[in-house]
N, C-alpha and C positions, 0 to 999 in steps of 0.2 A: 628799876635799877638800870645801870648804864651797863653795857658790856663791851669791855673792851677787844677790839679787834685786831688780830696781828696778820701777821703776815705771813700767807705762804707761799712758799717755795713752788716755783713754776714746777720743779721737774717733780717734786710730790703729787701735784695733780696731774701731771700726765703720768705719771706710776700709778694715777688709782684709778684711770678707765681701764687697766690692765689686769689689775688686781680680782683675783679671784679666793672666795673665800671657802673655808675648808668645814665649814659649818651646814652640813644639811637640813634643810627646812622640812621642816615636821608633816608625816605621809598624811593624805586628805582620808579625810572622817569619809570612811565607808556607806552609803545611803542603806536606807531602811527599804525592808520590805513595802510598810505603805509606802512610800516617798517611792522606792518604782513602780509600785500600783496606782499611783495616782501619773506618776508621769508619763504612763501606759495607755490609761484610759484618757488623756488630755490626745497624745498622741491617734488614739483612733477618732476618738471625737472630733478631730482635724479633717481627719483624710474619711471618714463619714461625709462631712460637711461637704468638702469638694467634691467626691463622688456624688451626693445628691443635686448637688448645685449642678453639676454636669444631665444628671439623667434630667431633672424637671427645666434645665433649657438648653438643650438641645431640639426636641420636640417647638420650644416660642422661636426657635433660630429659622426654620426651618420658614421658607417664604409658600409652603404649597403648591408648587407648582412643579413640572415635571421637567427635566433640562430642555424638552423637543418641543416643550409648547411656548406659542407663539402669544403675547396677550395683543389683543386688538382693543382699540379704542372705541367709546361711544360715537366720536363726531368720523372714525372712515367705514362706520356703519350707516351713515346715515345718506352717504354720499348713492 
């Protein structure tokens, strides 16, 4: 079907970015016990993660060597 369209009025539409309504939207559905148990244990399962990811490379970061020491090469040993 065709639907006929009319016309409106300029200052209608700039009245209705102003326009506020007197009808409050309905309060959000309270979570469940599981639902924050489970969003608890994702949340440490997280910060588990990073914290281990930290402790096991920290230890591969490290190059071995001591800040004072000097590495020398094979060929100015040879010299």
């Amino acid at each position: 079907m065709f639907r006929r369209r009319e016309a409106v009025p300029f200052s209608f539409v700039a009245e209705s970015e102003s326009f506020r309504s007197n009808v409050a939207p309905p309060p959000r559905a309270r979570a469940t016990a599981s639902q924050i148990t489970g969003r608890t244990l994702i949340g440490l399962t997280l910060a588990a993660g990073l914290a281990g990811s930290l402790l096991l490379g920290m230890p591969a970061m490290e190059s071995g060597q001591q800040p004072g020491d000097v590495q020398k090469s094979e060929a100015s040993e040879r010299r």
